[in-house]
N, C-alpha and C positions, 0 to 999 in steps of 0.2 A: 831570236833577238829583235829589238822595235830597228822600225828603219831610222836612216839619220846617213847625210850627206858622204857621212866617211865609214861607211861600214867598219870592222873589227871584230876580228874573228877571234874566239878566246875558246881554248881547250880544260876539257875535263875529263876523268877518266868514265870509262863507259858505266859503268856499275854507279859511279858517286852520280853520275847525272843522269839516269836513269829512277835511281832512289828520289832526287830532285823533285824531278817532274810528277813522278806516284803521289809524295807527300804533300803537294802544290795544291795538286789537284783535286784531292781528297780532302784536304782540311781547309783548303781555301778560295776551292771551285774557277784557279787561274791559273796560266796555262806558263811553263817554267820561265819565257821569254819577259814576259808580263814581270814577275816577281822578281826574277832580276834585276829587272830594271829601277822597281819600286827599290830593290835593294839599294843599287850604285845610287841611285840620286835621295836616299836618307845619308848614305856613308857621306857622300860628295857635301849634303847641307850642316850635318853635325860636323866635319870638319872644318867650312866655312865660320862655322859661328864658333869652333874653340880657338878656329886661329884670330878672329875678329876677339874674342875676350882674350888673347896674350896683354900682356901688358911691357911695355919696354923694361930695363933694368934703371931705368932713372924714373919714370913714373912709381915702378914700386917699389926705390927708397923713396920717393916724393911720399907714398902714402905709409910706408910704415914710419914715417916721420911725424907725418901729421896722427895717423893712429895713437900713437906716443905721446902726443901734445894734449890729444879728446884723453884719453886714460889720467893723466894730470888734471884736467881741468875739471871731469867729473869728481874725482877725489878730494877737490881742495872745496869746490862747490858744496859737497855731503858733509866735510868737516865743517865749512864754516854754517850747516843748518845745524849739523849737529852738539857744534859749541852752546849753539842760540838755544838749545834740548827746544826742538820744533820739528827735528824732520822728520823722527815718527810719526805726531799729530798731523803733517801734511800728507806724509804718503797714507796712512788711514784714510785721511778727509779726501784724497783722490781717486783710491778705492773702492771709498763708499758706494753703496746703490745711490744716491741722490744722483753723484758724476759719474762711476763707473769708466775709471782712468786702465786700459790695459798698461801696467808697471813695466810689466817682464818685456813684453816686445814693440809696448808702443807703437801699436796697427793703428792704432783710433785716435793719437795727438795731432792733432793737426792746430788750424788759428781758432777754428768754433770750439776748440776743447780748450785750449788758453784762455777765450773769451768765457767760458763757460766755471773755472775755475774761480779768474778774478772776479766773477759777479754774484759765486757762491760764495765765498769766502769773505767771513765776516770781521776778518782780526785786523792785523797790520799785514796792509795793501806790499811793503815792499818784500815781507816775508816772501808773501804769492811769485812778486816777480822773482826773486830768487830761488823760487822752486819754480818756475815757469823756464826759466834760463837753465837748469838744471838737465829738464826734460829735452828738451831743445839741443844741449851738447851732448845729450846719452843717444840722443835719436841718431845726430849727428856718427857718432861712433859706432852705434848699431850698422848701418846704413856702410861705412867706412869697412866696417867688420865683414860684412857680407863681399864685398872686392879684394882684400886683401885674403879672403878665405881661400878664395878661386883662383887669385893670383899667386897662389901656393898649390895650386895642382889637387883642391880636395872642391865638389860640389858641396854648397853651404847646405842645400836641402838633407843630401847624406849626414851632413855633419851633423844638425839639428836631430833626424833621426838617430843618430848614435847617441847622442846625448838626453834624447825622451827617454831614449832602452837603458840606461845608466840609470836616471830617477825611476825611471819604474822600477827597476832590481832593487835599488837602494829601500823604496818604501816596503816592496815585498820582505827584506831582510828585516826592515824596524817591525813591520806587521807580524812575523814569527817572531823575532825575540819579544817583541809585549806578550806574544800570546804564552810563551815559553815561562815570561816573567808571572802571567795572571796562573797560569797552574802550578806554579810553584808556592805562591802566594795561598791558593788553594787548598792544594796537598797543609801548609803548616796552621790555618785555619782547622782544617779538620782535626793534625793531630794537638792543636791547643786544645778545641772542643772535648774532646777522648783522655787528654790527660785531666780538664776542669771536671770531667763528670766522674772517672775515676776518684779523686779525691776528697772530691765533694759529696760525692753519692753517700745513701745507708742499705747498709747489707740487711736483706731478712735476719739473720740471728740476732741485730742491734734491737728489732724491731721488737723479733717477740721477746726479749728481756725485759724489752721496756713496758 
């Protein structure tokens, strides 16, 4: 064990810390005292930092309040583009290669992408700000989203990885059933072709009569 002012002496059985030090040393050329200790002060710093991310019980109804309020105000913001039938033309126009607006997770909005928006955009200036305001409380609730994920006891990075694995299976499922759909499509091509030449065709005995 490393020194330190207050020694402490910790038991383990002979066999379990014996295997210990074999596997230590072998795969990681250090010596069982050493890795231990690596061990306790990872355990010691990732407890530090999940009990620094708790959240009181009045902070997280403060936010699943406010979360509640961003989910309202993005939906009243999309209906009211989408009354005005523009909010598709803008989310295209933001997607576009010219801007190249990331939609989904909004990594790349910031004030140069607002700025860059209004100065593209050639129609009615208050459209823009309304889909600039838009982006701006979805960010908001992204952001919101990410706290309140963790202050439910799940890491957002897990989450997000669960949710790639969901669209991926999903596209793998549409990508079999199309393909399931094109050979069936196939197979009834062929047997229309096979019944058109059946009944269309002339038999040699038509022939030589004629």
């Amino acid at each position: 064990m490393s020194a330190s002012k207050h020694p402490t002496s910790v038991y383990f059985t002979i066999d379990s810390w014996q295997t210990f030090l074999k596997n230590v040393r072998e795969r990681e050329g250090k010596n069982g005292s050493q890795r231990l200790q690596e061990f306790i002060d990872d355990y010691n710093a990732k407890s530090k930092a999940r009990g620094e991310q708790q959240v009181s019980l009045e902070e997280y109804v403060s936010m699943r309040r406010e979360y509640g309020k961003l989910c309202k105000d993005v939906d009243t913001l999309e209906q009211l583009l989408h009354k005005k039938k523009v909010l598709q033309e803008l989310v295209d126009f933001a997607q576009s290669e010219e801007i190249g607006l990331d939609l989904k997770e909004l990594r790349n909005f910031d004030q140069a992408m607002a700025s860059k928006l209004l100065l593209a955009w050639t129609k009615d200036i208050g459209l823009m700000h309304q889909f600039i305001t838009l982006l701006e409380v979805r960010r908001e609730k992204l952001e919101l989203e990410v706290k309140i994920t963790e202050a439910r006891g799940v890491e957002y990075a897990k989450l997000k990885e669960a949710e790639k694995a969901r669209e991926a299976e999903k596209l793998r499922d549409q990508t079999a059933e199309a393909e399931i759909r094109r050979r069936a499509q196939a197979r009834r091509d062929r047997a229309s072709s096979i019944t058109v030449s059946v009944n269309g065709g002339t038999s040699e005995s038509d022939e030589e009569e004629n």
